[in-house]
N, C-alpha and C positions, 0 to 999 in steps of 0.2 A: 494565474501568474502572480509571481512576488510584485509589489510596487518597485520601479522605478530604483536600481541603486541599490537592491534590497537583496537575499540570499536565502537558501532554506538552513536554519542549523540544529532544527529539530522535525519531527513525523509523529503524527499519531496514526494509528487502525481502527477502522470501525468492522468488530467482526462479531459475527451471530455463533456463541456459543452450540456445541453440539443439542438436536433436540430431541435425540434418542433413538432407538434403534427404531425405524417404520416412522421415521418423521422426515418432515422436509427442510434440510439445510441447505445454507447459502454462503457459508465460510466468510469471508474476504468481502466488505461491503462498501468499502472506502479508505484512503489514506489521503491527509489532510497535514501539509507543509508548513511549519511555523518560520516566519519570515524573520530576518533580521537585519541594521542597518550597520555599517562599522562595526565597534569592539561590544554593542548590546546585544545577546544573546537571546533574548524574549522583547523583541520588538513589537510586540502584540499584534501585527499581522500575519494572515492567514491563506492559505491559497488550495482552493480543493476543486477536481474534477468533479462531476456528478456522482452523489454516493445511494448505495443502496437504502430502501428504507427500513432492513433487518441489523440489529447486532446496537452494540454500544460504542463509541469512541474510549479509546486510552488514553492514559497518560501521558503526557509529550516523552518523549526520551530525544534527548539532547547528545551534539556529539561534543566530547568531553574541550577541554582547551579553547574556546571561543573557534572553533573548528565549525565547520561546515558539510553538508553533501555533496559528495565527487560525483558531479553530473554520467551519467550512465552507470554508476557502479551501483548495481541493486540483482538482485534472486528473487523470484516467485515460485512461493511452492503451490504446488498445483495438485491436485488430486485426479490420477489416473481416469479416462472416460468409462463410463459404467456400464454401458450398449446393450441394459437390458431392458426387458418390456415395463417396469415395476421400480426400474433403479433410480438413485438419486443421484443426480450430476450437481457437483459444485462447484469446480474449476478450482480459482485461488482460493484457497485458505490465511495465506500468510505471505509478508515480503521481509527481507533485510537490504540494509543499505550502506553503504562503504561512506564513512567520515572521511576531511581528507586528512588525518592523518593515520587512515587505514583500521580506525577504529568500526564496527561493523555495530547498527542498528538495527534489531530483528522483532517483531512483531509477534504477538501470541501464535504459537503454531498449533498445528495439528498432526496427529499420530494417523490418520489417513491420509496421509498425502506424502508426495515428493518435492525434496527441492529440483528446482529447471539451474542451469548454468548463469553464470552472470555474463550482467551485460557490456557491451567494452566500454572503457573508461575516456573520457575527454576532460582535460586538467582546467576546466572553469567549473566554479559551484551551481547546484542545479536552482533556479528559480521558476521552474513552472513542474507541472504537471500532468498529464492528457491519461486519464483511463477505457479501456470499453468494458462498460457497463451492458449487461445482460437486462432486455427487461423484466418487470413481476409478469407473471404468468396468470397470477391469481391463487383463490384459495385450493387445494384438492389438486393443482398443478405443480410441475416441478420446477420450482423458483434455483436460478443459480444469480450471481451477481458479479464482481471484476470478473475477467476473462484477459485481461491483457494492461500493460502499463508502459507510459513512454514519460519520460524525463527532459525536460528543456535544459540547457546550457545556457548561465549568463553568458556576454558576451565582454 
């Protein structure tokens, strides 16, 4: 959760590059919320669910105008299940996220996967985060990571 009075008005992704064909990805390994207090935009705090241990963090991308994230407005792209003896399951790959003033925040994507529908909107900024994380599996196993993402509502 954001501290106390505080808002998300940026996101970064931590996501594991492709690692080739007959390798094992994990797509989508975390998304981690930069918090802000009033009209400061990089308030230096931070707010993350448990994140995978594959991939690197981004950049922050910020929503433009001293603007914020519109609690439930966000899309995961997911990649289709692969239901074969040898296939590699990754789930999310990528998310975006609706600023409020409708500007849209989108994370490195992937050309294997699909966007899912977005989520309904409630008109307070979003201050927390809750993901399910997939466990490691191990080496020689089939590692996936997010699987699913919920959103708090300041109040």
């Amino acid at each position: 959760m954001c501290p106390k009075g505080s808002y998300s008005s940026g996101i970064s992704f931590k996501v594991e590059a492709s690692q080739g064909v007959m390798e094992d990805d994990t797509g989508l390994n975390g998304i981690r919320l930069h918090c802000s207090r009033g009209r400061d935009p990089s308030g230096g705090y931070t707010a993350e669910s448990q994140s995978g241990r594959w991939g690197h963090w981004s950049e922050a991308c910020w929503c433009p105008h001293r603007g914020w994230l519109a609690a439930g407005g966000f899309a995961l792209q997911v990649q289709v299940p692969q239901c074969g003896l040898l296939s590699d399951e990754v789930t999310a790959t990528s998310a975006c996220f609706a600023c409020s003033d409708s500007h849209i925040l989108e994370g490195p994507g992937s050309a294997w996967s699909q966007w899912g529908g977005w989520s309904p909107q409630c008109p307070r900024a979003v201050c927390g985060i809750q993901m399910r994380q997939d466990p490691a599996r191990g080496l020689k196993r089939d590692n996936t990571a997010v699987s699913n993402l919920c959103l708090f509502c300041c109040l």
